[in-house]
C-alpha positions as CSV (number, residue, x, y, z in Angstrom):
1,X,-14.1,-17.4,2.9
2,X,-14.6,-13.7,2.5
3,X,-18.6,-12.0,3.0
4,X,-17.1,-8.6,1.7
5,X,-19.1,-7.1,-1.7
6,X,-17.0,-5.4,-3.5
7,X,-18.0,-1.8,-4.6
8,X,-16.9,0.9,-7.4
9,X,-14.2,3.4,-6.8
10,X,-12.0,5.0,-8.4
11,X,-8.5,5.4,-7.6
12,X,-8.1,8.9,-5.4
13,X,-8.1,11.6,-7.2
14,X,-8.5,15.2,-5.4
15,X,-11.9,16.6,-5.6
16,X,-10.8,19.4,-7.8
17,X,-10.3,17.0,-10.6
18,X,-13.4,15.2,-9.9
19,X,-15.8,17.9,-10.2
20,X,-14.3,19.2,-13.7
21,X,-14.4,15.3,-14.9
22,X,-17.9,14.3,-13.3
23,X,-16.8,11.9,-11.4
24,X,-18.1,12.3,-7.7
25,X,-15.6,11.4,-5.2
26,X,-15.5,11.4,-1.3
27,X,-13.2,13.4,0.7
28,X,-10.0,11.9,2.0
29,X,-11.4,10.0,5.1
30,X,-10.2,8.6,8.5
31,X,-9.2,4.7,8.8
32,X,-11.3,2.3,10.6
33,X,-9.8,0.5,13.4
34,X,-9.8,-2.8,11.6
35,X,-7.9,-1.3,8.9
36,X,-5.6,0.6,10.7
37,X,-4.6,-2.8,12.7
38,X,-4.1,-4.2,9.6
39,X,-1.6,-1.5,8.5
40,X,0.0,-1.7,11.4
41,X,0.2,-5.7,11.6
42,X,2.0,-5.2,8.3
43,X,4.3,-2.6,9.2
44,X,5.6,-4.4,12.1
45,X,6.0,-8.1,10.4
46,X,8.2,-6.5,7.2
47,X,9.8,-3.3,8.9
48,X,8.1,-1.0,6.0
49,X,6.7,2.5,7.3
50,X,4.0,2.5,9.1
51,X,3.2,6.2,8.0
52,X,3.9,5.4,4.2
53,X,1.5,2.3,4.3
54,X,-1.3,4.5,5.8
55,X,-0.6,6.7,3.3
56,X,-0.4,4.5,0.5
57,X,-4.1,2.8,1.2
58,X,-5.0,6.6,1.8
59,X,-4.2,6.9,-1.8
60,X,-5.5,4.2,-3.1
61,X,-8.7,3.1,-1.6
62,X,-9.3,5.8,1.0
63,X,-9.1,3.2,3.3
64,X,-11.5,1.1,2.1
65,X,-10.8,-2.8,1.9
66,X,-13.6,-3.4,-0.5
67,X,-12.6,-0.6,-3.5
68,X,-12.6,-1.6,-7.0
69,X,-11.2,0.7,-10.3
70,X,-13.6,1.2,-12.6
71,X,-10.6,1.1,-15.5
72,X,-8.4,-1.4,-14.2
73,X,-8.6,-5.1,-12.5
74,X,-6.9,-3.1,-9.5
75,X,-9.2,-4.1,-5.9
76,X,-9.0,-4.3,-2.7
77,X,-7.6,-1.8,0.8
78,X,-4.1,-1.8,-1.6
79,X,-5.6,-2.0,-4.9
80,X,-3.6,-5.1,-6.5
81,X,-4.4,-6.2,-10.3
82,X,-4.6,-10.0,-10.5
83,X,-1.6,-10.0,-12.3
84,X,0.4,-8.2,-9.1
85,X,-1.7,-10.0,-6.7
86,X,-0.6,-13.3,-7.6
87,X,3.2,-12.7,-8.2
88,X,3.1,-11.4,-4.4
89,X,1.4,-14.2,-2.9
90,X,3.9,-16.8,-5.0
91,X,6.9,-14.9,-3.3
92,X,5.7,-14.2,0.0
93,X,2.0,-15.6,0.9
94,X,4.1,-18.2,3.2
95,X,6.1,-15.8,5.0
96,X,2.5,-15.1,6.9
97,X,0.7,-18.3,7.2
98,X,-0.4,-18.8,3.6
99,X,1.6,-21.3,2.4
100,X,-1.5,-22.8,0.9
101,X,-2.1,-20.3,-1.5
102,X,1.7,-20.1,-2.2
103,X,1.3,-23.8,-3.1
104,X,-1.5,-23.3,-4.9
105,X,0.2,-20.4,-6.9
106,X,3.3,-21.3,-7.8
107,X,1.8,-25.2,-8.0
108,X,-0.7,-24.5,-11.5
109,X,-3.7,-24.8,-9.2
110,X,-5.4,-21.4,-10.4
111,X,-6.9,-23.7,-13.0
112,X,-9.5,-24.4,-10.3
113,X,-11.9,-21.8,-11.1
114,X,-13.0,-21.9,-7.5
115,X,-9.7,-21.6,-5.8
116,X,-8.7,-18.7,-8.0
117,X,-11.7,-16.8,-7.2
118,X,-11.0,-17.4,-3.1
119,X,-7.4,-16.6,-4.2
120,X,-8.2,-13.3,-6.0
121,X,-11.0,-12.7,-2.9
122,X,-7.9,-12.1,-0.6
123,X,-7.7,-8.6,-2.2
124,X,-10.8,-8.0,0.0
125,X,-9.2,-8.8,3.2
126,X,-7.4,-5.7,4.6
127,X,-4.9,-8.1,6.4
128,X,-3.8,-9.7,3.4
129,X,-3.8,-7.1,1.3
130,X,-1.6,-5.3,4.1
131,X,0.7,-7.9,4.3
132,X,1.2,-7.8,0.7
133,X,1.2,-4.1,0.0
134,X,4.3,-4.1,2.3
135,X,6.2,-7.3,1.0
136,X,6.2,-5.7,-2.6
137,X,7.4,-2.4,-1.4
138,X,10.2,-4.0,0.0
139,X,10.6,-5.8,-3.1
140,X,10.4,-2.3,-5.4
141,X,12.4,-0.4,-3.1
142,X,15.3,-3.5,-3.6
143,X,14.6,-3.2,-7.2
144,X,14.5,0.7,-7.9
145,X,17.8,1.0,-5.8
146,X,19.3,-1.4,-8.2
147,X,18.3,0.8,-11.1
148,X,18.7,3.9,-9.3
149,X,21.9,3.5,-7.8
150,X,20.4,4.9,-4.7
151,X,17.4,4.3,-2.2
152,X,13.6,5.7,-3.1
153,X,12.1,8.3,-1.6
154,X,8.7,7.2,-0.5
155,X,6.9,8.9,-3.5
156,X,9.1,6.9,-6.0
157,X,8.4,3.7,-3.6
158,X,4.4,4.6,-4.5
159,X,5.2,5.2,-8.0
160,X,7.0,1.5,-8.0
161,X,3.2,0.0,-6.6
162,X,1.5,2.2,-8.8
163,X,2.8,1.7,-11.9
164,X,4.8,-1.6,-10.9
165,X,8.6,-1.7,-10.5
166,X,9.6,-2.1,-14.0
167,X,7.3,0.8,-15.2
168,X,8.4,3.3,-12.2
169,X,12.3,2.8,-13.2
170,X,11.3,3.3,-16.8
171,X,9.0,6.3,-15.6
172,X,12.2,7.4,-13.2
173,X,14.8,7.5,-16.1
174,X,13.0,9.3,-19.0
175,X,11.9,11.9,-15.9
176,X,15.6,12.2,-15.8
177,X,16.4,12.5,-19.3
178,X,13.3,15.1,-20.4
179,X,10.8,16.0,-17.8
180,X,9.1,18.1,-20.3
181,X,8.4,14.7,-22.3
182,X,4.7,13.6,-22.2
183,X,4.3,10.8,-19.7
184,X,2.0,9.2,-21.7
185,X,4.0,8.9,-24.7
186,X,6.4,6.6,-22.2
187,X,3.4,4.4,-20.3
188,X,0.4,4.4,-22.5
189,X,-1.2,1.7,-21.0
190,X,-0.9,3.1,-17.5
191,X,-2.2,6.6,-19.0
192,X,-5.3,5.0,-20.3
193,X,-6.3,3.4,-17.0
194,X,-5.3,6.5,-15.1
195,X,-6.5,9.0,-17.0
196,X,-6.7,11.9,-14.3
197,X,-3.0,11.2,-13.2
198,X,-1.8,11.6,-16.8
199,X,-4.0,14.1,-18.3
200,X,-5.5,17.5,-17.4
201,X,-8.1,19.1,-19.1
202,X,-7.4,17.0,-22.0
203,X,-4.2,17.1,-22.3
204,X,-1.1,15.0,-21.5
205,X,1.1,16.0,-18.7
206,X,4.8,15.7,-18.6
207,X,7.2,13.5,-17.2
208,X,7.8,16.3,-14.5
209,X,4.0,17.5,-14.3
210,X,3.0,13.7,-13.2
211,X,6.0,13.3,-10.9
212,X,5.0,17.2,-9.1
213,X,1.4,15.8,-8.9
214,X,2.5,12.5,-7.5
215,X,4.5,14.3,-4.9
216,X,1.9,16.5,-4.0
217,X,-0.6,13.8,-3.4
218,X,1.9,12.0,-1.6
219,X,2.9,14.7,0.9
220,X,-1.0,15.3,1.6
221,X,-1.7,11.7,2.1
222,X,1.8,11.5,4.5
223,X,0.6,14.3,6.7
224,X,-2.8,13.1,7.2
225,X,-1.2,9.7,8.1
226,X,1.2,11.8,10.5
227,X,-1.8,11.8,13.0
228,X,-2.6,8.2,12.9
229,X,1.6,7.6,13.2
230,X,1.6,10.2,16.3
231,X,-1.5,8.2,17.6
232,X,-0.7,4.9,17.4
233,X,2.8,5.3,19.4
234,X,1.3,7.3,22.0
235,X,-1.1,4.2,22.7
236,X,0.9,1.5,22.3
237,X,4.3,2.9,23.3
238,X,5.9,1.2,19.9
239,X,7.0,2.7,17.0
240,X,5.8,0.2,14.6
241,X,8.7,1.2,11.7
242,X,12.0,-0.5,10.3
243,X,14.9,0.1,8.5
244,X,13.1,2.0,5.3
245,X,10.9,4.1,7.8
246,X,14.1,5.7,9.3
247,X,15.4,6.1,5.8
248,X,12.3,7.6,4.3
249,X,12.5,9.8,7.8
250,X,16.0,11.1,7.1
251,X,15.9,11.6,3.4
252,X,12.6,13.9,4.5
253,X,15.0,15.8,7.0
254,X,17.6,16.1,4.5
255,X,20.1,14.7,7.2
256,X,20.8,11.0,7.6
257,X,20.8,9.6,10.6
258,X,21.4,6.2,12.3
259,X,17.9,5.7,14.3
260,X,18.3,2.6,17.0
261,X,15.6,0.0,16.9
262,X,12.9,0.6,20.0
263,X,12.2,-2.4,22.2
264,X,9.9,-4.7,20.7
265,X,6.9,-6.1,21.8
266,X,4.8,-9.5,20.2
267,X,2.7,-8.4,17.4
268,X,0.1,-10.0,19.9
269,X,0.7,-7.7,22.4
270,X,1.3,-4.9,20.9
271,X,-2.3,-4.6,18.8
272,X,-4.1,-6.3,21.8
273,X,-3.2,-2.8,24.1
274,X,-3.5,-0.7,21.2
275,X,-7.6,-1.9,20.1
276,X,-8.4,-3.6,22.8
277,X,-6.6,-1.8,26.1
278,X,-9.7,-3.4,28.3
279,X,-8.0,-6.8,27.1
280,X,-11.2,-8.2,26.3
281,X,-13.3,-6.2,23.9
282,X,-13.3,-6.1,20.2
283,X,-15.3,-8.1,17.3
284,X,-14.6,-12.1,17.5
285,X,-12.5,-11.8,14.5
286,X,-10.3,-9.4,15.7
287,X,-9.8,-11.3,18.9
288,X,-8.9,-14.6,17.4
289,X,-6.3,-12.9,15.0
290,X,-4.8,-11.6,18.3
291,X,-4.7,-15.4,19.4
292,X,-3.2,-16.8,16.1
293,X,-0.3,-14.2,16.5
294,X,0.5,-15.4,19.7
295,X,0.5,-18.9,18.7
296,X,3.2,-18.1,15.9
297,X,5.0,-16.3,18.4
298,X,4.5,-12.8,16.7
């Protein structure tokens, strides 16, 4: 189903860190318009940010759909491990059109050693991952508000992917308790496959040093995806964002605010005049997924 060859990378790190651990690492870079569509796609079918998607696959593929860890089973525009990958598609691969791999999921058909590998494949496909990246942040950010007895900011959201919900509200509360603590004393298993998150120069870094430096790569990666934000209304005349968008927006402001929902346009029509403004343009592929859209009246 999928032609993409997956290739080595390593989760984003900033280039600082790479050059005093060796590891050579490309500069933040620009989405492709495939990708970017897929973001979008995905930001407009679940209501989750468009801005703090961008971001997101910023941070952890610099946007590119066919990234694998080196230190983890993590792949993909999103960078899922199987484990993730699966428990996503079993709660919400029929909510877009795969209700075949929900079936075969949740239905003990990943015995097929062929149908798991098409199944784990999907990582490669920057739609699906999309989809997916922004169905489980809507899950996290449901989950986290439980244990936090409040909404996530969007950096807490990304902790909740990176580190999965469970391990982001353990992270959350011992941060609260002792930021001083080592981080990696509380998530060893995450410290060993992220090494350069949860150790500098050697050393462990706190609770609060971790948090500081998620923030920070956060509020890089949020700026740089300002641009594509600002661009993508100005061409399409939607603001492709939902409930959390306007409350990541106000938390950022420090002022709450009750945003009203813009006029919305099909799915169809929206990313046809955004990639395709001649109407007719654009690669096959991207041309038919326009036409399925408009056939499931999105």
């Amino acid at each position: 189903m999928l032609s993409l060859l997956p290739k080595q990378l390593d989760r984003n790190i900033d280039l600082s860190e790479a050059r005093s651990t060796g590891i050579a690492m490309s500069a933040p870079s620009a989405p492709g318009g495939a990708v970017q569509a897929a973001i979008a796609r995905a930001a407009l079918a679940t209501g989750i940010d468009f801005q703090y998607l961008m971001a997101q696959a910023s941070l952890e593929s610099n946007f590119d759909p066919a990234a694998r860890a080196a230190t983890s089973s993590a792949a993909g525009l999103f960078q899922f491990t199987k484990g993730t990958w699966l428990g996503t598609l079993g709660r919400h691969a029929a909510d877009h059109g795969m209700a075949w791999v929900q079936q075969v999921v949740s239905g003990g058909g990943l015995a097929d050693p062929g149908l798991r590998a098409r199944i784990m494949d999907l990582r490669y496909d920057a739609q699906a991952s999309a989809l997916m990246a922004a169905e489980l942040a809507n899950d996290n950010r449901a989950e986290l508000t439980a244990r936090l007895g409040r909404e996530p900011d969007a950096t807490e959201l990304y902790l909740a992917h990176f580190l999965g919900a469970a391990g982001a509200g353990e992270f959350l509360s011992a941060l609260a308790a002792d930021p001083l603590r080592s981080a990696s004393s509380i998530l060893p298993a995450a410290a060993a496959a992220n090494p350069l998150i949860f150790y500098q120069g050697g050393a462990p870094r706190s609770l609060g040093g971790v948090m500081d430096l998620m923030r920070s790569k956060m509020a890089g990666a949020m700026e740089r995806a300002a641009s594509s934000d600002h661009a993508y209304r100005s061409r399409s005349g939607e603001d492709p964002i939902g409930p959390v968008a306007h409350e990541f927006r106000a938390a950022a402001r420090s002022s709450p605010q009750v945003v009203a929902a813009p006029p919305r346009h099909s799915m169809a029509e929206t990313l046809r005049g955004l990639y395709d403004a001649g109407g007719a343009g654009g690669p096959a592929h991207v041309r038919k997924a326009y036409a399925r859209l408009a056939e499931l009246g999105l």
